[in-house]
N, C-alpha and C positions, 0 to 999 in steps of 0.2 A: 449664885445659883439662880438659876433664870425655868420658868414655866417650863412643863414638855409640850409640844405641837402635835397635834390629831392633822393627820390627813385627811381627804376625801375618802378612805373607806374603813375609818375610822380605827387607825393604826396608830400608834403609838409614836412617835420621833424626837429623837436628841435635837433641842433647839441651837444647838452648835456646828450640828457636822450632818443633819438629816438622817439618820443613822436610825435602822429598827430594832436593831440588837440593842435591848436594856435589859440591866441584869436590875435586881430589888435587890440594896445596900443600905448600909447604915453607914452614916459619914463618917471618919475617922474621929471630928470634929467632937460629933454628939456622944461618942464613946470613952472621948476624953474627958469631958466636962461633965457627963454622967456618968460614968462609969457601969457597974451592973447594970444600976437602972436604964441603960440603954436599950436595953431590952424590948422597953414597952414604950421607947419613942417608936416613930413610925418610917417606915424603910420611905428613901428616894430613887430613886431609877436611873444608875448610873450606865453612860452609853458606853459597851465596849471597843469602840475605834476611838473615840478622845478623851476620854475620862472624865467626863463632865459629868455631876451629876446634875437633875432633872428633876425637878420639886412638880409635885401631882396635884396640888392643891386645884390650881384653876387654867386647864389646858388651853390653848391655845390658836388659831387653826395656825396650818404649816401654809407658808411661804415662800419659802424655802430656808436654806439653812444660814445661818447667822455667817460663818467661816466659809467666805467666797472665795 
């Protein structure tokens, strides 16, 4: 799981595929190993064209997209 990239007008983008469509998910991962308490972990930003999710911690500027 790789940062999400901020554009110049300060958009949100999938560091995979450049992609602005993210939906806020909870990883399959965290729901497994937490199970209820998943609840009150903290959603990720998954991009709807490649499934990647997108950790929000510490964005990143965009460059373009990783998957050239």
């Amino acid at each position: 799981m790789k940062d999400v990239r901020v554009d110049g007008e300060g958009e949100f983008r999938c560091w995979n595929c450049g992609n602005k469509g993210l939906l806020a998910k909870r990883t399959f991962r965290s729901k497994v190993l937490v199970g209820v308490g998943a609840l009150l972990t903290k959603k990720k930003l998954k991009c709807q064209t490649c499934g990647e999710f997108n950790d929000t911690g510490n964005a990143k500027p965009f460059d373009g997209p990783a998957a050239r």
